[in-house]
C-alpha positions as CSV (number, residue, x, y, z in Angstrom):
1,X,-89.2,194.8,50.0
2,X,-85.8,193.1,50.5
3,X,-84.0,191.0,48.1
4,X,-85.0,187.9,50.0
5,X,-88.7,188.6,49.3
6,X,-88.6,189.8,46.0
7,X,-86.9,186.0,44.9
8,X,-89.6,183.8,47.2
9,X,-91.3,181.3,45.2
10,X,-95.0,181.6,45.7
11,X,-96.6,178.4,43.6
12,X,-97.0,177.3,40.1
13,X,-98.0,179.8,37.4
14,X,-98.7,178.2,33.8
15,X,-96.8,175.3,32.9
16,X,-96.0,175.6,29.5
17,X,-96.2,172.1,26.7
18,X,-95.4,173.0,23.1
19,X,-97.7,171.3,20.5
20,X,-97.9,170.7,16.9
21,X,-101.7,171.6,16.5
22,X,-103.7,173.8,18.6
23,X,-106.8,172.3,17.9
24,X,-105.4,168.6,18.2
25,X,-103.9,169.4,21.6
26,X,-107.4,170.6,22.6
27,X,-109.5,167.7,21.0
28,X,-106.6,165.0,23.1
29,X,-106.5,166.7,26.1
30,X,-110.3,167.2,26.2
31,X,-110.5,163.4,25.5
32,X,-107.8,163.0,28.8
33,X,-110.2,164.7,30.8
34,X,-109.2,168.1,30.9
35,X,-111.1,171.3,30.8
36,X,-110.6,174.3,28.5
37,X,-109.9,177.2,30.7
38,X,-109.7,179.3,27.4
39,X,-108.4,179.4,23.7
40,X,-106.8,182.2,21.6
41,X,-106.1,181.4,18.0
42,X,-104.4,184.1,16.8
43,X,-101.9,183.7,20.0
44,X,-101.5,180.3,19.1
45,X,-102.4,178.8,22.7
46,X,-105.2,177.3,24.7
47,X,-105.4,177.3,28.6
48,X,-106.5,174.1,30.6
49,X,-107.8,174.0,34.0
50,X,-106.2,171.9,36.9
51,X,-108.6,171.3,39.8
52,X,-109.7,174.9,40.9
53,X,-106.9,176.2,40.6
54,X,-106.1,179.6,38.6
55,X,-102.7,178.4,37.1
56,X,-103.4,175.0,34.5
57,X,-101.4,174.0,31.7
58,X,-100.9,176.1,28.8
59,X,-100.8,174.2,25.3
60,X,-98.6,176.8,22.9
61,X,-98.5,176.2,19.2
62,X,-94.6,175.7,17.7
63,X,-94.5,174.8,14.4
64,X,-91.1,173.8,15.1
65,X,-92.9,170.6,16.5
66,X,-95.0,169.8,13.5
67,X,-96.8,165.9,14.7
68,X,-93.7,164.4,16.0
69,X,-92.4,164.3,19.4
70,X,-89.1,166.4,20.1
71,X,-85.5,165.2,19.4
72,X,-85.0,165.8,23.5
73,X,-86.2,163.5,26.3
74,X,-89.8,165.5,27.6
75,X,-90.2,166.6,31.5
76,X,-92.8,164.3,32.9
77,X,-95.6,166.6,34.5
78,X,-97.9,164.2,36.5
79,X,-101.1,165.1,38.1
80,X,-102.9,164.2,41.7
81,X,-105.8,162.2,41.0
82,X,-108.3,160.1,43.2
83,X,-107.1,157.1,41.5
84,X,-104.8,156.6,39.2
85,X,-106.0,153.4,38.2
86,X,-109.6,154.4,37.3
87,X,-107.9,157.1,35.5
88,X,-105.9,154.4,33.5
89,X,-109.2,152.8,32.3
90,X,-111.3,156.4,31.8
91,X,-108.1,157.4,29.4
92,X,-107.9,153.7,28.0
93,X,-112.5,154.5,27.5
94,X,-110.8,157.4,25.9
95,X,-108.7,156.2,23.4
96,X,-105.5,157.3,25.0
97,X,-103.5,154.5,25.5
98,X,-101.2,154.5,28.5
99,X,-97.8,154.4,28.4
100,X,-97.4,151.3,30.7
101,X,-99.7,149.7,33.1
102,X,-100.1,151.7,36.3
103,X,-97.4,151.4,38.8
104,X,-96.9,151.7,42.2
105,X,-94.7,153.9,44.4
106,X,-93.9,155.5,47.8
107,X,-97.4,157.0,48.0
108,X,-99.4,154.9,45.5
109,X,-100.2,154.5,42.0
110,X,-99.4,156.2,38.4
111,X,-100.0,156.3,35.4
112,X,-98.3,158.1,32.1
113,X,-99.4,159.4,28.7
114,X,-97.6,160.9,25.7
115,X,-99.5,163.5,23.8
116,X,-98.8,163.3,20.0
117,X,-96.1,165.5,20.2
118,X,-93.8,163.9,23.4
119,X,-95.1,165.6,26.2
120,X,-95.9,163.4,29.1
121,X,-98.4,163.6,32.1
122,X,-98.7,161.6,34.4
123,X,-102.1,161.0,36.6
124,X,-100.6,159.9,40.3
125,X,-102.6,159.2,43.2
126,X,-102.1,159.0,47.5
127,X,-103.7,155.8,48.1
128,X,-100.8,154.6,50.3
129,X,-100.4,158.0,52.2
130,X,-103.8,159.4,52.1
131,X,-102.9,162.3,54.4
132,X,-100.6,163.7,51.9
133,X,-103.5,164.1,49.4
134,X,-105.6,166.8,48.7
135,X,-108.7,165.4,49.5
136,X,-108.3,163.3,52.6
């Protein structure tokens, strides 16, 4: 295998959000409409699955964090959805108030949370270029 190959980038593994609480991560981002992949106490983290996808987003316990968000500004991970919109109202159902009201860009609409500790996701959809999307 040549140096070249070794260094390709082949997708997405975990992407990593530190948390406060395990179980409070779980609980909100069960209520947001994700699945638990899997949970290990002892480890301090909890899996979440992403479409069918192997890789999700893994919730890691820093007590660091405590139940504020950081001193530093947070990435912004955002998410293909059908429709962001109808996302905005199932997460506003929820209890999970939005961080503004859903915009629009280049390929549609989005729309942000903030988990209780900072970290934002944002729920993005292809309405305006549906042959981008995932589901066409």
């Amino acid at each position: 295998m040549s140096d070249e190959e070794s260094y390709e980038l082949l997708g997405f593994d975990n992407v990593l959000l530190p948390v406060g609480d395990l179980g409070e991560a779980v609980h909100f981002y069960e209520r947001a409409g994700f699945t638990l992949g899997f949970r290990f106490d002892a480890a301090g983290i909890a899996q979440l699955k992403v479409g069918g996808e192997t890789p999700g987003i893994l919730l890691r316990a820093e007590e660091a964090v405590g139940h504020r968000s950081p001193p530093w500004p947070s990435p912004r991970l955002w998410l293909e959805v059908p429709d962001a919109r109808a996302a905005a109202h199932r997460l506003a159902d929820a209890g999970i108030t939005p961080l503004d009201e859903p915009f629009s860009g280049a390929t549609g609409w989005t729309v942000e949370i903030a988990d209780p500790w900072g970290n934002v996701l944002g729920f993005t959809d292809y309405t305006k270029r549906p042959e981008l999307a995932r589901r066409g």
